[in-house]
C-alpha positions as CSV (number, residue, x, y, z in Angstrom):
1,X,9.4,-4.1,1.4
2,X,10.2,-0.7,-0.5
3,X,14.0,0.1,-0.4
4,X,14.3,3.0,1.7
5,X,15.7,6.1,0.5
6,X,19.1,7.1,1.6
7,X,17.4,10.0,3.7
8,X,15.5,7.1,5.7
9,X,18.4,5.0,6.0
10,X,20.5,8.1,7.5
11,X,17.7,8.3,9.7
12,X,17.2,4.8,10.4
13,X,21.0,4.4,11.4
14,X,20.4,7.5,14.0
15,X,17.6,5.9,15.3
16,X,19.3,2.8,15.7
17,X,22.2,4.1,17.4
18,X,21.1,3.9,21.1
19,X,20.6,0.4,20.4
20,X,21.7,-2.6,21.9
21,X,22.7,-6.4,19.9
22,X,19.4,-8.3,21.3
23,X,20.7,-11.1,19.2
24,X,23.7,-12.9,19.5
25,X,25.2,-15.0,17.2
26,X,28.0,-17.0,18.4
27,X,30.1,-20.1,17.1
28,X,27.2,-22.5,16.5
29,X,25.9,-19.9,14.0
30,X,22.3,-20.3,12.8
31,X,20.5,-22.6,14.4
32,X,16.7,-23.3,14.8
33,X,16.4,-21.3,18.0
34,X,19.1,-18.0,16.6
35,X,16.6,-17.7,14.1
36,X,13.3,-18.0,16.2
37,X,14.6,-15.7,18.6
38,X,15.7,-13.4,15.3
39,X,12.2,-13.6,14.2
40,X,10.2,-12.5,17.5
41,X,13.0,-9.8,18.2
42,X,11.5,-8.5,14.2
43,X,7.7,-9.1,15.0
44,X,8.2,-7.1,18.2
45,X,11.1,-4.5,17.6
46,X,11.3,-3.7,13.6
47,X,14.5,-2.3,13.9
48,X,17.1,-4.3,15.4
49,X,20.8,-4.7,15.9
50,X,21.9,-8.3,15.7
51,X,26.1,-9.5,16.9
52,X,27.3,-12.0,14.9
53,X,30.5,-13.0,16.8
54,X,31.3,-15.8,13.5
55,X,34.7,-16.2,12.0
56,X,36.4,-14.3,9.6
57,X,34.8,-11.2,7.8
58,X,34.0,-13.2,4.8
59,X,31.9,-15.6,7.3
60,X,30.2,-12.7,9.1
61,X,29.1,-11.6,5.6
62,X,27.8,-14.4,4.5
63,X,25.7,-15.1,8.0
64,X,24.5,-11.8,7.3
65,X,23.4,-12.6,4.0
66,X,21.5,-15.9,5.3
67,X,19.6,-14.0,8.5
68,X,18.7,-11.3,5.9
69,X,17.2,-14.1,3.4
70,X,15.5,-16.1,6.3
71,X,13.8,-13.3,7.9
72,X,13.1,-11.3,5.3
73,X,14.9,-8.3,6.9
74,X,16.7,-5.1,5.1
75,X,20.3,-4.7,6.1
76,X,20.5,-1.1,7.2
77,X,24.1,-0.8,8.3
78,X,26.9,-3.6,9.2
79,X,30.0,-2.0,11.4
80,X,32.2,-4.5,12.4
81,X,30.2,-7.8,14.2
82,X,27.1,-5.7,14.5
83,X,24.3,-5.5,11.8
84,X,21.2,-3.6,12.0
85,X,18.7,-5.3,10.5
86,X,14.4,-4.1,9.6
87,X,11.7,-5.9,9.1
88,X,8.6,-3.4,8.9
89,X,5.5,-4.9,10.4
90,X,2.1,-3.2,10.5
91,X,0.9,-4.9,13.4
92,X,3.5,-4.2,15.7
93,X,2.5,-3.1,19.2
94,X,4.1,0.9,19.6
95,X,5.7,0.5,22.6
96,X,7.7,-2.5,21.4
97,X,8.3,-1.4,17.9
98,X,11.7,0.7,18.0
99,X,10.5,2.7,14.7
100,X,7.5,4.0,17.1
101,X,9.1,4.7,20.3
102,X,11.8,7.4,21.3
């Protein structure tokens, strides 16, 4: 995936902003259903805020850094315990996709 340029992120944060966590994270961190869940919320949404309710800042960080490796997904913008993450796909279906849909 090509990094996007700031103008995109800036315009991938608006477009996230309406957006809800559809992923929760909690005190079990990542286990084998988090990170199934993770990747159908990608292959269907693209752009996706994810809550990782984990510890300390360093521990959020670093579960940040291991759903980003895993899926494959660009960090757009972290505030607080919410990340937005993307994961382009070419295949997704438009009225799922949140990069397609107002």
């Amino acid at each position: 995936m090509n990094t996007p340029s700031s103008r995109e992120l800036r315009q991938l944060r608006a477009r996230a902003h309406k957006l809800r966590p559809v992923v929760i994270i909690g005190g079990k961190g990542l286990s084998p259903n988090v990170l199934d869940e993770l990747e159908r919320a990608l292959n269907d949404h693209e752009l996706i805020k994810v809550k990782v309710a984990v510890g300390d800042r360093d521990q959020r960080e670093a579960v940040i850094g291991s759903i980003c490796e895993h899926s494959r997904a660009l960090l757009v913008q972290r505030i607080g315990k919410i990340a937005t993450l993307l994961r382009a796909n070419p295949k997704a279906d438009p009225k799922k996709s949140n990069l397609y849909r107002q």
